[in-house]
N, C-alpha and C positions, 0 to 999 in steps of 0.2 A: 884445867883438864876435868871433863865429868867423869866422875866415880863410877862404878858398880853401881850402889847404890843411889846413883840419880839416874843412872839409867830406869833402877826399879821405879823410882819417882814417875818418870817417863811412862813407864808402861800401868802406872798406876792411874796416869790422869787419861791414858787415850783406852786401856781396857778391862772394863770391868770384869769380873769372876763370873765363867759360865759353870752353867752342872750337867752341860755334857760336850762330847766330843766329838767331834768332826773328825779327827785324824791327821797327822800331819800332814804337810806338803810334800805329795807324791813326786818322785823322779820318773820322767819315762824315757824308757831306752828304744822305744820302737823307731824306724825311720820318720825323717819330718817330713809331712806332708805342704806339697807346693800351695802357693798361697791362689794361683790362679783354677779353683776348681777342685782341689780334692779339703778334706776335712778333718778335723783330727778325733773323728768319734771313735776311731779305733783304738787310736794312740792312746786315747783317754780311758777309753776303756780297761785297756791290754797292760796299764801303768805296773810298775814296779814300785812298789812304795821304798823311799829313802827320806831320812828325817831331815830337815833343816834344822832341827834343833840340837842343843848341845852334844858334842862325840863320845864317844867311850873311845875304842881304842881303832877303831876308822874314823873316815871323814863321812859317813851317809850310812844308816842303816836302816834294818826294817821297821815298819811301824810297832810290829808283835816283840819287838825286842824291846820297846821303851816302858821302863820301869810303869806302876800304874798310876803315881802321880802326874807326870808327861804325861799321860791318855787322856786327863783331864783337859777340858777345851779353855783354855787362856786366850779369849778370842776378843777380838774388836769388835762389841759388840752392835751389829748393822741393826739387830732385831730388839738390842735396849730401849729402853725408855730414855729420853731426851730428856734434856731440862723441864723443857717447857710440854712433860708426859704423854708426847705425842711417840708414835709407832712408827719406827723408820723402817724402810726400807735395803734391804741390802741391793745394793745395785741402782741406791737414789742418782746418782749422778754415772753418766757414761762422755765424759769427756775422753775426748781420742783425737789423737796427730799421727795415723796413720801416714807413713812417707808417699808421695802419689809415685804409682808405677809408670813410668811417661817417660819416654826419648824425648818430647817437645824441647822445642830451646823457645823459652820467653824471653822476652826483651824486658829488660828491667832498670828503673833510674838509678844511675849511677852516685846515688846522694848516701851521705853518713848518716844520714836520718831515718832512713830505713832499714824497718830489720831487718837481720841475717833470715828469717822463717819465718814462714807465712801459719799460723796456726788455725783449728775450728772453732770456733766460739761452740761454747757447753751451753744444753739446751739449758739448762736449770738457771744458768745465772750470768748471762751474756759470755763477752770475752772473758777468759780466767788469767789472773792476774798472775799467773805458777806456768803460764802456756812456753813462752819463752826459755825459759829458766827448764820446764820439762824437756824441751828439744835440746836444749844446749848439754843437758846434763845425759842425755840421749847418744849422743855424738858423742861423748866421751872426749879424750885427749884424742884426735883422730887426725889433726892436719900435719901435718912434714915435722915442722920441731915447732910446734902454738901448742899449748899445754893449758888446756880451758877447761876447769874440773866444778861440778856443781854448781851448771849454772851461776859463776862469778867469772865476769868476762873483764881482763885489766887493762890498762890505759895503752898498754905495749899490743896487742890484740887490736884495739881501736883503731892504733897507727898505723896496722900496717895494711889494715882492711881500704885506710883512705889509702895507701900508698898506689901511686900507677903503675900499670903493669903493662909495656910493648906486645910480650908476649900473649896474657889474654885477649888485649885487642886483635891480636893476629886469630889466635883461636877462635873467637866470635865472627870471622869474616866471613859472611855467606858463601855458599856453595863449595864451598873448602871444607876438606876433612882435615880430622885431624894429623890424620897420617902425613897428608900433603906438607900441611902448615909446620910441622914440628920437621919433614924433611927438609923443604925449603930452608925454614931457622937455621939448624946446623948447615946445611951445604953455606950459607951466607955469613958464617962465621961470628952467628951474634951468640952472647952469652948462656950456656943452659945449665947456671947452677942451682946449687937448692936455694937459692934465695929469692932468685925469678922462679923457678918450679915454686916454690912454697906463695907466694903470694899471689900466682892464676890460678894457682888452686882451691886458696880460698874465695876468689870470686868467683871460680864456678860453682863453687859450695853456697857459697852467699846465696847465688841466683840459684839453686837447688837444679840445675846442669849436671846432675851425678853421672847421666849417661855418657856424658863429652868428658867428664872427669876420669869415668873409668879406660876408654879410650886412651886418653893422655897417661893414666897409669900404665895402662897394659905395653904402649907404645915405650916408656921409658924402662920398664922390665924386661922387655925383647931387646932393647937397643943397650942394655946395659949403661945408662946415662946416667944412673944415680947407685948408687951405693946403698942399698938399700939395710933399713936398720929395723928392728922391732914397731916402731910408730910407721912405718912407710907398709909396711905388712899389713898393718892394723887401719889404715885408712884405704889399702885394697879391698881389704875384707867388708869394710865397712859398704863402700859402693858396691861392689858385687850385691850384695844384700840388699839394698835401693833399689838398683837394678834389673838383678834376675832373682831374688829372691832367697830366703835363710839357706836352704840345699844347698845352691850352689854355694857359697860362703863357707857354709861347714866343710864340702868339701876342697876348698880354697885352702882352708887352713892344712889340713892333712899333707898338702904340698911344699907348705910352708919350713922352711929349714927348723929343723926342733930347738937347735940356739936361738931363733927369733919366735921360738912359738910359745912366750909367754903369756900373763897376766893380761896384759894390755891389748892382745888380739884376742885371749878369751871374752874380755869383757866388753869388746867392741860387738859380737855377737851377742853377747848378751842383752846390751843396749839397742839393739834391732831387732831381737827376740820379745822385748819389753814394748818396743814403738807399735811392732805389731799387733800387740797382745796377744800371742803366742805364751799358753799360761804353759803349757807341758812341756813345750823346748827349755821356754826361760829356764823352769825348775831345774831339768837338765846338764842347762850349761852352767847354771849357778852351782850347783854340787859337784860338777867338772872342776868348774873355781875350785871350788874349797876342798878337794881332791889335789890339787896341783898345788896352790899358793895361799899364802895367808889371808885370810877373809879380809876384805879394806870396806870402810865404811861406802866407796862408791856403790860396789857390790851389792850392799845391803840395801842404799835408797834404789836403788834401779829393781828390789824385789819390792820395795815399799812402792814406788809407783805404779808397780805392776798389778799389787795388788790395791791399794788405793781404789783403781778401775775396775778391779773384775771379781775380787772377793775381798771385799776389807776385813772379815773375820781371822782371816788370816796373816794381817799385819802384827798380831799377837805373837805370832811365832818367830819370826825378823826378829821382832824387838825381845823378845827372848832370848834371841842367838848371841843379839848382840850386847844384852848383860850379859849372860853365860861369860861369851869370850873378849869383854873388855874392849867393844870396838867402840870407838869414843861418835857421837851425835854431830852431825853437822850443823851448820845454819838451816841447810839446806833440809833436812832431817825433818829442823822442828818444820820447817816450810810445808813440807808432805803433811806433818801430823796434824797442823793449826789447821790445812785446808781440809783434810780429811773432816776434820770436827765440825768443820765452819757446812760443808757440805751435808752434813747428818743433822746439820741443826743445835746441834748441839753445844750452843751458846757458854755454856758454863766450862763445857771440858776443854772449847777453844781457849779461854781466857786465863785457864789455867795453865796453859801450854804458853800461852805467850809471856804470863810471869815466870815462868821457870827458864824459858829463853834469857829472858832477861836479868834474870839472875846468875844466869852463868858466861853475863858478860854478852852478851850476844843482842846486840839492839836491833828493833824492827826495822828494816829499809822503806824506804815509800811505796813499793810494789808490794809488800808483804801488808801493810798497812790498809793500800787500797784493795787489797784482799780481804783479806778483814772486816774493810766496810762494807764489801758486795756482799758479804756474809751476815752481816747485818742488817744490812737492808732489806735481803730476803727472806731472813728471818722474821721480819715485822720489827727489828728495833732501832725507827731512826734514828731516834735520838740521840742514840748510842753512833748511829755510822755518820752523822753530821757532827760530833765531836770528833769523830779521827780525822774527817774530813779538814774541818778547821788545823789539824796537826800535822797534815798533810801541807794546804797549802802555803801556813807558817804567816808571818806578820805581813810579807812583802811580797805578793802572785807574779809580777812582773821581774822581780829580782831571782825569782824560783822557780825559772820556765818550766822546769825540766817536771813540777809537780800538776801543770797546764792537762798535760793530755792522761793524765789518771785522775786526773777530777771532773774533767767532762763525759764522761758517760758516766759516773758514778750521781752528779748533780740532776744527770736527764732518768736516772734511775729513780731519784726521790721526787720526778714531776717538779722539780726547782729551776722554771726557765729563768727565772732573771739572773740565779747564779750563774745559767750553763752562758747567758749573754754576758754577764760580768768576765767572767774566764777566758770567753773567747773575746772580748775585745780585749784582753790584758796582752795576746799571742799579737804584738806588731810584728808585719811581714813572716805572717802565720809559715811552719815548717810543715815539709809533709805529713808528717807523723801526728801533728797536731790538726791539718786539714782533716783526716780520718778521721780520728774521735772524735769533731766538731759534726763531722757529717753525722756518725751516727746518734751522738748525740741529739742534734735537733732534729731528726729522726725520730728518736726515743719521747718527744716531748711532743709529737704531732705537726711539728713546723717543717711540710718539708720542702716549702721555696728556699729553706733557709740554707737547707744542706745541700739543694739543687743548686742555690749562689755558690757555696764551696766548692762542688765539684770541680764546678766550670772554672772558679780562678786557679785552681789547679792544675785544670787539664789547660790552661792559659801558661799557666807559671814554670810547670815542668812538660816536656817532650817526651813519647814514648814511653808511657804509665804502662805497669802490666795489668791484666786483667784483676787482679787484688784490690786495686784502685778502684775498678769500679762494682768489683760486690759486695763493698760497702753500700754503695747507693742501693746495686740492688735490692740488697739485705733491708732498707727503706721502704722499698716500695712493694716488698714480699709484706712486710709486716701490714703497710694501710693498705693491701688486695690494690693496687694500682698494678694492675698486669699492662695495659695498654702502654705506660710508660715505662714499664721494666720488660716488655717485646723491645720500643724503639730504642732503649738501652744496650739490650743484647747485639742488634744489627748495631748499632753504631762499633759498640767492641769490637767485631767482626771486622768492618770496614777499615779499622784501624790497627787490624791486624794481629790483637789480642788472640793466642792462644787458651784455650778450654781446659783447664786443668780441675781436681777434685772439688777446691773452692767455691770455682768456676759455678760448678755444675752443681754443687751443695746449694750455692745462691738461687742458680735456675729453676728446681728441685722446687726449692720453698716456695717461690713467687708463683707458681702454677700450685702448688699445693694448696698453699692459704688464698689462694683466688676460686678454689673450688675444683679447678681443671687434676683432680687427682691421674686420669687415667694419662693424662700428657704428661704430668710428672715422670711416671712409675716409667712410659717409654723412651724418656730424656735418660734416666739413668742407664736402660738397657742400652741405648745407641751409643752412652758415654762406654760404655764396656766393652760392645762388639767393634763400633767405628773407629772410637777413637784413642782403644786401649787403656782407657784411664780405672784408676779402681777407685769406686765411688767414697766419700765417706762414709762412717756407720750412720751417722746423723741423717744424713741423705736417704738409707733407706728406712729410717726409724721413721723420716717425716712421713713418708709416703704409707707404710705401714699401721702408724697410728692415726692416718685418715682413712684407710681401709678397716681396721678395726668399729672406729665411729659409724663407719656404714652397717656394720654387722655384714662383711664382706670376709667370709671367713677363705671359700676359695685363693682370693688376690692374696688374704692377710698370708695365708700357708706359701703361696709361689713366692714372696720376699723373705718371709722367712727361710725357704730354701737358696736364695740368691743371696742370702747373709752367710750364710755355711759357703755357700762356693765362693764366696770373696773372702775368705777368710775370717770370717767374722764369729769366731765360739766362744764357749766358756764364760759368756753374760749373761746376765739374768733377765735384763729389760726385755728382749725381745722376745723372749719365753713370756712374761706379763703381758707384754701387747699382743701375743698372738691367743693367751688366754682369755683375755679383754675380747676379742672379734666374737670367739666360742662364743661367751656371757651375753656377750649383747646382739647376737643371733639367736638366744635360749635356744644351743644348743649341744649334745654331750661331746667332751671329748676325750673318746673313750681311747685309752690307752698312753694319754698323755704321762702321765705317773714313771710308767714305764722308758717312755722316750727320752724325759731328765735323768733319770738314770744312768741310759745309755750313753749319753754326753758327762756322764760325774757332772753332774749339776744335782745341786740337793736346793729344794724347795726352802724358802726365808716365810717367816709367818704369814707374810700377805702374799703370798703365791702357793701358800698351802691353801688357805681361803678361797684366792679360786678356785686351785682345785678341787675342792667340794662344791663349788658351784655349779662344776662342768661336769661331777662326775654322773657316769649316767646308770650307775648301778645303786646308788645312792637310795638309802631307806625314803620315804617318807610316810605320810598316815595314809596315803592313799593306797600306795601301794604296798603297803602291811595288809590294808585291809581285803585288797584285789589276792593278798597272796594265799 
């Protein structure tokens, strides 16, 4: 069990001593705003301050109430000096698994090889090896009675995911609703307990079918088919919020019998409050939590993740709470804080995190591992990520499939083709999961007949691949500006009937982007939002963005910026830098900017103070001293 004091430990190695304050982590009690179009600059504004830090004699109070040593900022420091005394950034990395808003039904391979979630790869450092594990731990305990907590998914889980289900194949039957299909069921006298309920529901969860899901819930809460218990609440709540978004969900719960309106439905909003990066809800319903029920360390990583992405200065105050009141550190815990560090650069504070993991009985897994290494490697210390790499793959590659597809893209990341060809011929009668990273892989290393051969034995090997399958390859042919062949890629998906999902359109996004075609970009996303209802990802409009930037295209740069506010997109720092970035390199002022962060509670980090002295346009200089 970790102490108190290793907790202090903990917060010693990921945050140093600031000499000022930021303020706690404000509560807001204003209504949430819809994700399709309105914004939360008001909310943010208009905030109520409530502390997350240790209680007196509530569970949240005001900022002006905390003693003056609490005033003091115990922050994770984004604007520290690094090991290796370079100047980070707060807001260096913007990894995001946004849930796509989409009725679409994709066709999906029915294989145990593939994952439950499709995640974004982070601009900074490919796919992140925390992607999975952040979705899963997102989702909370949320299926009928499958209890899957921090991202640790167990052998009983795996079983029942291969298990067949008559009923979802019925579900999946074209031009059938649900309604139909689940009348039929019952009039035909076949089985509708929680056991078949519970296992088509996770394959339409698998397939991320949340809209057919919620369907089937609402269909078995009208019909009184199931008995419904606290987890069955908590997995409504959860689609609703997929589907139509936090509002409705909050007010989902208010209907919810108050003997079933526990912990487990709070913090299933909360985990969709987090996916969204919703910073003023999360706050919210996290002090709701701890209002109502004992603080549990799930709680606390789901504000770590939260903040992780959107202000890491404030991870300081989590890890506070949870010295303060003894909530004990998960794997999953150090998992946020080693990534956190590995993202900052910060080489030394990661390795101190991972010996103190390891001290307290908790060994690295090969995903934490090969995280590690991509942290390495883009740090500049191979040497260092080609010894984990070797620990990774262990004496025997063929005997260790399972460490195959986290070594090849980490090998194509150090320009190591002969290993990435060692690896990949170790994979006989290569798996899908292994097809992928092989593609991206030779990809990564400029060979791309090689990954072009994978696709193809792929799209050979298995039938009705969804569109993830191939923006992989995309994502190839975006990177070496091959548009001509990632155009006859797109029609071919099409033809085949692939569905356009965020992904999708992130891939298309790029490949017109880095091909130069910016202003087809910027339209593929707008037609993905009007035509095709999908909400783009952030990455999707950051690409487009910081190609308009580069132009000193400050007009374009300002209209995505406003089209990041109406999808949802606040409370981040990057795209306040890239839209400062257009300013600078159109030399010219922008005036009132200062003001505008404000208005959103965004406080400027050292290099976005910077620019704004760059933009400012009232700004001294010798000239105009001397004109004055």
């Amino acid at each position: 069990m970790v102490r108190v004091s290793d907790m202090w430990t903990i917060r010693r190695a990921t945050i140093p001593l600031s000499r000022s304050h930021r303020g706690a982590v404000a509560c807001c009690s204003t209504p949430l705003e819809l994700q399709s179009g309105e914004t939360e600059r008001g909310a943010r504004r208009d905030a109520v301050g409530a502390s997350l830090l240790p209680r007196t004699s509530t569970r949240a109070f005001s900022v002006s109430a905390c003693p003056p040593l609490w005033r003091r900022n115990l922050s994770f420091q984004a604007g520290a000096k690094s090991s290796d005394g370079e100047e980070l950034e707060e807001g260096f990395s913007d990894l995001e698994v946004p849930p796509p808003v989409t009725n679409e039904v994709e066709a999906v391979v029915d294989d145990d090889d593939s994952p439950i979630s499709e995640e974004e790869d982070d601009v900074a450092v490919g796919s992140d090896a925390l992607d999975e594990e952040e979705v899963v731990a997102a989702a909370g305990s949320l299926e009928l009675d499958v209890d899957v907590t921090e991202g640790e998914k167990g052998a009983e889980g795996k079983s029942r995911r291969s298990m067949d289900s008559p009923l979802f194949k019925s579900l999946m039957e074209p031009d059938q609703t649900v309604g139909a299909v689940l009348e039929k069921w019952t009039e035909e006298g076949k089985p509708l307990g929680r056991n078949e309920i519970m296992v088509a529901m996770l394959k339409l969860r698998r397939r991320r079918l949340f809209a057919k899901a919620l369907l089937f819930m609402e269909w078995l809460e009208k019909n009184q088919r199931l008995d419904f218990i606290e987890r069955d609440y908590a997995s409504h709540v959860d689609l609703i919020a997929k589907v139509h978004g936090l509002l409705r969900a909050e007010k989902f719960i208010d209907k919810v019998p108050e003997s079933f309106r526990g912990e487990v439905v709070y913090r299933t909003l909360l985990a969709n409050c987090v996916s969204r990066g919703n910073v003023a809800k999360a706050e919210q319903v996290f002090n709701k939590i701890r209002d109502s029920f004992p603080t549990t360390t799930f709680v606390c990583n789901q504000m770590l993740l939260l903040y992780k992405r959107t202000d890491r200065k404030k991870i300081a105050d989590i890890l506070k709470l949870m010295e303060q009141e003894d909530i004990q550190p998960s794997l999953f815990t150090y998992k946020l804080l080693i990534d956190t560090k590995g993202r900052a650069k910060d080489v030394k504070g990661m390795e101190e995190l991972i010996e103190m993991m390891k001290s307290k009985g908790m060994e690295p897994d090969p995903g934490t591992k090969a995280m590690v290494a991509r942290h390495y490697i883009f740090g500049g210390h191979n040497e260092k990520a080609e010894a984990v790499l070797k620990e990774i793959e262990g004496e025997d590659i063929e005997n260790n499939r399972f460490a195959c597809r986290l070594l090849l893209p980490l090998y194509a990341s150090l320009g190591k083709d002969a290993d990435v060809e060692r690896i990949w011929n170790a994979c006989d009668k290569p798996r899908l999961e292994e097809c992928l990273t092989a593609i991206e892989a030779w990809g990564g290393v400029g060979k791309v007949e090689i990954a072009e051969e994978v696709f193809e034995h792929m799209v050979k090997t298995w039938r009705n691949l969804s569109s993830k399958y191939y923006d992989v390859l995309l994502k190839v042919y975006a990177k070496h500006k091959l548009l001509g062949k990632g155009k006859d890629l797109v029609k071919r998906m099409a033809d085949s009937g692939c569905r356009i999902g965020p992904l999708t359109c992130d891939a298309i996004v790029k490949l017109y982007a880095e091909a130069g075609e910016v202003e087809k970009a910027d339209e593929i996303i707008q037609r993905a939002v009007q035509q095709n209802h999908i909400r783009p990802l952030y990455n999707s409009y950051l690409t487009v963005m910081d190609k308009y930037a580069e132009r000193a295209d400050v007009h374009n740069a300002e209209k995505i910026f406003y089209k990041l506010r109406q999808s949802g997109y606040v409370g981040r720092m990057r795209h306040y830098q890239t839209l400062l970035q257009a300013y600078i390199n159109a030399r010219r002022p922008a005036y009132g900017f200062r003001e505008r962060m404000k208005a959103d509670n965004m406080f400027p980090n050292r290099a976005v103070a910077a620019q704004l002295a760059a933009v400012d346009g009232f700004k001294k200089t010798p000239l105009s001293e001397l004109l004055h």
